[in-house]
C-alpha positions in Angstrom: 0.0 0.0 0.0 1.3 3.4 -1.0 -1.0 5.6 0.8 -1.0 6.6 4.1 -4.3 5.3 6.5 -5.7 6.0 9.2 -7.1 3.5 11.7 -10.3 2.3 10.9 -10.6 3.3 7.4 -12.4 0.7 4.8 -10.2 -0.2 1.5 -11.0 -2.3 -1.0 -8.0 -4.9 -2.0 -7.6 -7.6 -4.6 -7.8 -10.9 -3.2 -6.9 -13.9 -4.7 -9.4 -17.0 -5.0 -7.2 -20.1 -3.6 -6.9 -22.3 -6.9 -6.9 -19.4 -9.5 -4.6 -16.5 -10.7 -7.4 -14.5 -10.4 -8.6 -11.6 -8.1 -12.0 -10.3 -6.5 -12.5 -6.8 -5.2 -12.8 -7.4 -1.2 -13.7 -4.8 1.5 -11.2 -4.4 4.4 -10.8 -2.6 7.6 -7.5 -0.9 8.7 -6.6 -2.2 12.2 -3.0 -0.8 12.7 -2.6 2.6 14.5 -2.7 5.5 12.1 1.0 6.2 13.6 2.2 3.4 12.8 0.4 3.8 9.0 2.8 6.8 8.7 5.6 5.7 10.0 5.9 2.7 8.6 5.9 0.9 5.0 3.4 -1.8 6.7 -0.3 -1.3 7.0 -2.0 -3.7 9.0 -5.9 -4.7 7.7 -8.6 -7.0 8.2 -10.7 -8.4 5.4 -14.2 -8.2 6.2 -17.4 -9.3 4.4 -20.5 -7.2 3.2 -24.2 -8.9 2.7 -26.8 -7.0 1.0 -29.8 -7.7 2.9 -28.2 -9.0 6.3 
């Protein structure tokens, strides 16, 4: 990731399907410290999943 997040913001990644070359769009939340976003080269995320209707 090339930008710079703060905590708690929602992305959307690529994620690969397990036997495939392929990627789906995926929602994700960013769990690491927004100081640690800045500071570092890492961002820590969590995917997440979104159902229409739930």
């Amino acid at each position: 990731m090339t930008d710079s997040y703060n905590k708690y913001d929602v992305v959307v990644v690529k994620f690969p399907f397990a036997s495939s070359t392929k990627y789906k769009a995926r929602p994700a939340v960013i769990i690491s410290s927004s100081y640690y976003n800045h500071q570092s080269r890492e961002t820590y995320l969590m995917f997440t999943r979104y159902e229409a209707g739930a």
